[in-house]
N, C-alpha and C positions, 0 to 999 in steps of 0.2 A: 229751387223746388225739388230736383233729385239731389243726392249724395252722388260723389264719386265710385265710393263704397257700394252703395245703392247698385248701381250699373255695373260694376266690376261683378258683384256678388251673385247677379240678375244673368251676365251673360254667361260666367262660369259658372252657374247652376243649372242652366238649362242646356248651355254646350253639354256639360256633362250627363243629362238626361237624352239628347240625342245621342249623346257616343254610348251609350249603354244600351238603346234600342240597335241601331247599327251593329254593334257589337254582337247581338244577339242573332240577327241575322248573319253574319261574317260566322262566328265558328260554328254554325250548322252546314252553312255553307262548305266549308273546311271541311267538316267531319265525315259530311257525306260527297265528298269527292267532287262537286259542282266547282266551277272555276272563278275565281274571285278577279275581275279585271281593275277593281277602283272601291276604293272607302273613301267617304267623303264626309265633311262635316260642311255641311252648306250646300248652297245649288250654287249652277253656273263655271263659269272660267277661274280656275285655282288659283290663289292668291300665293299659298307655298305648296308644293308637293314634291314628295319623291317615292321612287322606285325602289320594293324591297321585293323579290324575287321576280314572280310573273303579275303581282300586285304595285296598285298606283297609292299610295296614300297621301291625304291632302286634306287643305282647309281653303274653301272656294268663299267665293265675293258674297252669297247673302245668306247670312246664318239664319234662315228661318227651316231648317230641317236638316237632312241628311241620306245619304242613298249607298246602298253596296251594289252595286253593278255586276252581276251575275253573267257569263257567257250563253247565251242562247233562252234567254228569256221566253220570245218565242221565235216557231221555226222560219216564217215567215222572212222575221229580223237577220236572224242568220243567214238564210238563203240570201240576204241581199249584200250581205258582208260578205260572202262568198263571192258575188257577180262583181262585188268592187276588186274583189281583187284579181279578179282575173280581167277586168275593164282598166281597173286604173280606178286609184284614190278620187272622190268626187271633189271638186273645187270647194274653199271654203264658202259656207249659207248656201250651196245647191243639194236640194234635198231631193231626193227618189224613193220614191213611192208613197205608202202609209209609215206613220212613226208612231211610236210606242211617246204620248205626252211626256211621260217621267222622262225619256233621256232629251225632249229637247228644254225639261226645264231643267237637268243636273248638267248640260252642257256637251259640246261637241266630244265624242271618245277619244282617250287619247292612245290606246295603242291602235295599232296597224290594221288594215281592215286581213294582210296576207298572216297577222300574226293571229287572230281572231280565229278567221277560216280554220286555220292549221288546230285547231283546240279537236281533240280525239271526241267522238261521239257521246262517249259514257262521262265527261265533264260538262256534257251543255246542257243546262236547267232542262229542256225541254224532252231530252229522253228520260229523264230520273220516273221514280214509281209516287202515285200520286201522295203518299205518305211523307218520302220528302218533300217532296214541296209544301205540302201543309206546316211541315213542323216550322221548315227554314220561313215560312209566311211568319208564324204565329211565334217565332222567337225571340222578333222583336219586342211584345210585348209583353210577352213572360219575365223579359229581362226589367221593363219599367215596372212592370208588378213586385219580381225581386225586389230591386231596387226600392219601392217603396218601403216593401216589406223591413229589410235593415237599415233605411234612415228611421222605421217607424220604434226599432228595437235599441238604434241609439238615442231617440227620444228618451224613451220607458228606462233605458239606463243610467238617466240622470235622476231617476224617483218620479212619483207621480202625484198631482192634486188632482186625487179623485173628488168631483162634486158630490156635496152631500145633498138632503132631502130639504136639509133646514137654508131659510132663506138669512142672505148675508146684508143685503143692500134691496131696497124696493127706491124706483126710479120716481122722480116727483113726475105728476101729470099724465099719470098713467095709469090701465085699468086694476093693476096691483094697488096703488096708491087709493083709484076710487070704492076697492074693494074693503078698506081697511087692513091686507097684511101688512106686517110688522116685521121689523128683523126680527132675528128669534125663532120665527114661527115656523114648526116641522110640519113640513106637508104631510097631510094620512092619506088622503083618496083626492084625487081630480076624476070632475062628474062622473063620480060611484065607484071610478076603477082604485083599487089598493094602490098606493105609491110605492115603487117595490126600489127605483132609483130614478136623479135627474134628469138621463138618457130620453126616459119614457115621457118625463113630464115634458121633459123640449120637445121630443115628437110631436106629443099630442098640441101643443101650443101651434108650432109649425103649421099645422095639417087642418087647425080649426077656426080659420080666423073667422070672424064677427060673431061666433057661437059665445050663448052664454055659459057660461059654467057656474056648477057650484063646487067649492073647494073647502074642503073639511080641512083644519089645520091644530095642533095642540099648542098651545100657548100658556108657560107656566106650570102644564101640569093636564091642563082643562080644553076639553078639544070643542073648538067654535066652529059653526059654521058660516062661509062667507060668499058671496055671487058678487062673479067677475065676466063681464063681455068683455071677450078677445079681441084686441085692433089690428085691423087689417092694415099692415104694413103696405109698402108701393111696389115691393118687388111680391106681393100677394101671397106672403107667410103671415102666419098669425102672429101676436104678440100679446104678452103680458105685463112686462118691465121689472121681474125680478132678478137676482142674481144671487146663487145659491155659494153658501160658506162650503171651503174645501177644507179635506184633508190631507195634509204630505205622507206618501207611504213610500218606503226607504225604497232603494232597485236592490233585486234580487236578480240573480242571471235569467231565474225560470220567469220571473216577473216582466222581466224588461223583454222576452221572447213572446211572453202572451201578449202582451199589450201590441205590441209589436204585430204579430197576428190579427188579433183582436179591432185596432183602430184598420188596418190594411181592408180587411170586411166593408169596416163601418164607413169608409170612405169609398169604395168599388157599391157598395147600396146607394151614399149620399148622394153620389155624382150619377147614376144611372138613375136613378130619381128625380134630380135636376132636370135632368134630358126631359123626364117624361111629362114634369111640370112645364120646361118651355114648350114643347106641339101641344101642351093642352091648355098654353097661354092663361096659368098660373105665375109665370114669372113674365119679366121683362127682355126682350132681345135688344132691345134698343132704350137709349136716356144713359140716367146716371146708374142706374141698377140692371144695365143690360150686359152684354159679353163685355169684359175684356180685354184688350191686344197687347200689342207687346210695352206700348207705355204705362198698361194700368197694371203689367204683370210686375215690372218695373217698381211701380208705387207701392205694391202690394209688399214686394221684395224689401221696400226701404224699411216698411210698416215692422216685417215679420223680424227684420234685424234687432228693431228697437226693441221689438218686444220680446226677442227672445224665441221665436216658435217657428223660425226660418227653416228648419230639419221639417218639420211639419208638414208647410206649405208648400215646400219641395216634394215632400213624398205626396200630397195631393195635387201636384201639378203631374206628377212621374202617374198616377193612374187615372187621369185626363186624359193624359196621351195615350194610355194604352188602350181604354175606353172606346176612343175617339180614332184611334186606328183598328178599330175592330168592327166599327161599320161598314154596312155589306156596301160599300160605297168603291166604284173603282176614282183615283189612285189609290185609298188606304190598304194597307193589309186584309182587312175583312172583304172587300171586292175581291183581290186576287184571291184569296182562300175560295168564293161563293165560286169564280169561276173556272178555276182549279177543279171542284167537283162537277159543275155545270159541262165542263170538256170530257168528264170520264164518263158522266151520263153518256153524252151524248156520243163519244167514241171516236172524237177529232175538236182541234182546236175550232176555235172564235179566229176568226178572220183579224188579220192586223187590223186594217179600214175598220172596222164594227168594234173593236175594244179602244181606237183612237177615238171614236166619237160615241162609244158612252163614257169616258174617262175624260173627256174635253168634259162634258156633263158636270161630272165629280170636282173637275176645278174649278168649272165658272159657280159652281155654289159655292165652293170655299172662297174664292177671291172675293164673293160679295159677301161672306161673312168677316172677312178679313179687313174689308172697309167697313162694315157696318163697324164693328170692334174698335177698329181705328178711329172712327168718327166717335162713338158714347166716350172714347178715353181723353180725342181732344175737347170732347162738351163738358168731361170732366175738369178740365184744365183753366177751361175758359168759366163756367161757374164755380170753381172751388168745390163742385160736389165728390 
C-alpha cells in the first residue's frame, strides 16, 4: 500500500517543516538574548541528544511536532525551579504545583533545576518587552511561510503550465458533458462574468455548486451558447468536469520569484477558506473527504511523488502549519501571542493554574481531531477511498 520511498520522503519532509518552525523560534530567541535550554524535534524522552554550549539538542520518541524550551516562560515556573533548588531536585513523576501542559508533553527538563535558577534575569522570557516575545511567538511561522515561499520559487523554476481558458479534456457523465462542451472550446463568460483566466473559472465552480449556469463558449470561430448545472461534490464544492489545455512557459529568475509569491498567497487564501468552509459545514470533517492524519499525509506524499508536485504539497503543508499555529488557541503560537498582549493589558501575568487549564482546553480539541483524522485515514484504508 505505502512505498518505502513514500515514508522516507513523508517523514523527512515534515521533520524538516518542524525544524524550520523551531528554527524560527531558536534565533529570535538568540538574537534577543532569552535563554535557549533544549531544541527538540519531537515530544517526550530523547531518543539521541547532546549538549552544545548552555543548549540541549535532540530528536525525542514522537515526531509529531517540536519545541524550543525557553528559560522562564513564565514567572511562576521559575519561582518553582528556584524552590527546587534550594529544596532538592523533585523525585522522578513527582510533580508540584501547576505545570505549563507543553513541558509535560516535551518531557521531564533536562538541565539542573540549580542550573536554571542561576540564569541572570534579563535572559528569562519573562522579563523581556512585550515585542520580544511577540516576534520570538510569531517566528515560527514566518519561517514556514518563508519556507513555502522558496519551495514555491523552486517549483516556478522548473517553467510553468499555465492553464489556459480553452478546454483540453471534458469528463464523460458529467454536467460538462450534459452541457455539450467540447474540447476545443474557449470559454468567453461564465454566467455573464468575461473569462479573464481558469483561476476565476475554478473559483467560481468551487463556490456554486447545484447553480445553473450559462456559459458562452467560441467554437471554430462562432461563439454558442450553452447551460450547465453545477454538481455538488461530497466534500460540498461545486463541479463541472472539465480540464483546461495548458501552456509551458519557460523559468525566468523574475518568473520563477513571482509565481513563487504568487501561488504562496494563493494558498494562505485557499486554506483559510478551507477553515472557513469547515465551521460553516461546506465541507466534510469526518468520512473519506474529511481531515487527514499522518497516514493519509503519508498517501498524499506517495501521490505527489508520482506525480511530480511533491515541492508543492510540501509548501501547502509548510502554510497549514503556520496557519494553524496562528490560532488564538493556547498551546499554538497564536494563544501565546493573544495572551502576551492580554498580560500587558492587564499589567500582570495569567496565573500558571488558569493557563494550565485553558491549554488542557487547546489539547483535548486537538487530540480529538487527531483521532477523528486518524480514524477518516483508517476508513480510508479499509474502503479504498
Amino acid at each position: 500500500m505505502f512505498s518505502f520511498l513514500a515514508i522516507v520522503i513523508s517523514i523527512v519532509g515534515l521533520g524538516f517543516l518542524i525544524l524550520a518552525h523551531e528554527f524560527g523560534h531558536f534565533i529570535v530567541a538568540k538574537a534577543t538574548g532569552m535563554r535557549v535550554e533544549e531544541f527538540s524535534i519531537g515530544f517526550g524522552r530523547y531518543l539521541v541528544s547532546k549538549r552544545i554550549g548552555e543548549t540541549v539538542y535532540g530528536i525525542s520518541m514522537l515526531p509529531l511536532g517540536g519545541y524550543v524550551r525557553v528559560t522562564g516562560m513564565h514567572k511562576e515556573e521559575f519561582d518553582a525551579r528556584v524552590a527546587e533548588a534550594q529544596e532538592g531536585e523533585p523525585e522522578p513523576g513527582e510533580r508540584r504545583g501547576a505545570q505549563d501542559p507543553e513541558d509535560r508533553l516535551a518531557g521531564p527538563r533536562i538541565l539542573s533545576a540549580r542550573e536554571i535558577a542561576d540564569t541572570p534575569l534579563e535572559r528569562r522570557y519573562y522579563s523581556h518587552p512585550l515585542w520580544h516575545k511577540l516576534i520570538f511567538i510569531v517566528a515560527g511561522v514566518t519561517m514556514n511561510a518563508v519556507v513555502a515561499f522558496f519551495l514555491l520559487v523552486a517549483v516556478g523554476a522548473q517553467g510553468q503550465e499555465v492553464p489556459t481558458t480553452t478546454v483540453y479534456q471534458v469528463e464523460p457523465s458529467t454536467p460538462a458533458a450534459a452541457a455539450g462542451l467540447q474540447v476545443g472550446d474557449k470559454l468567453v463568460t461564465v454566467d455573464g462574468q468575461p473569462v479573464k483566466d481558469w483561476d476565476s473559472v475554478r473559483t467560481f465552480i468551487l463556490d456554486n455548486p447545484g447553480k445553473q449556469v450559462t456559459l458562452v463558449v467560441e467554437r471554430a470561430g462562432v461563439q454558442k451558447q450553452l447551460t450547465a448545472t453545477l454538481q455538488k461534490r461530497s466534500d460540498g464544492t461545486g463541479y463541472l468536469g472539465v480540464q483546461p489545455a495548458t501552456n509551458h512557459v519557460p523559468a525566468t529568475f523574475t518568473g520563477a520569484v513571482s509565481y513563487g509569491g504568487r501561488t504562496t498567497g494563493s494558498f494562505f487564501a485557499l486554506v483559510i477558506k478551507g477553515i472557513g468552509w469547515m465551521f460553516a459545514g461546506k465541507v466534510h470533517v469526518t468520512g473519506s473527504q474529511g481531515l487527514a492524519g499522518p497516514v493519509g499525509i503519508i498517501t498524499l506524499s506517495e501521490q505527489a511523488v508520482r506525480g511530480g508536485y511533491y515541492l508543492g504539497l510540501l509548501a501547502l503543508i509548510s502554510i497549514n502549519l503556520a496557519i494553524l499555529n496562528m490560532l488564538p488557541l493556547l498551546p499554538l503560537d497564536g494563544g501565546h501571542a493573544l495572551f502576551s498582549i492580554i498580560e500587558k493589558v492587564r499589567g500582570r501575568a495569567v496565573s500558571l493554574r488558569n493557563f494550565e487549564r485553558i491549554s488542557l482546553v487547546g489539547l483535548g480539541l486537538f487530540v480529538i481531531l487527531f483521532l477523528v483524522a486518524t480514524s477518516n485515514d483508517i476508513g480510508r484504508i479499509v474502503t479504498g477511498g
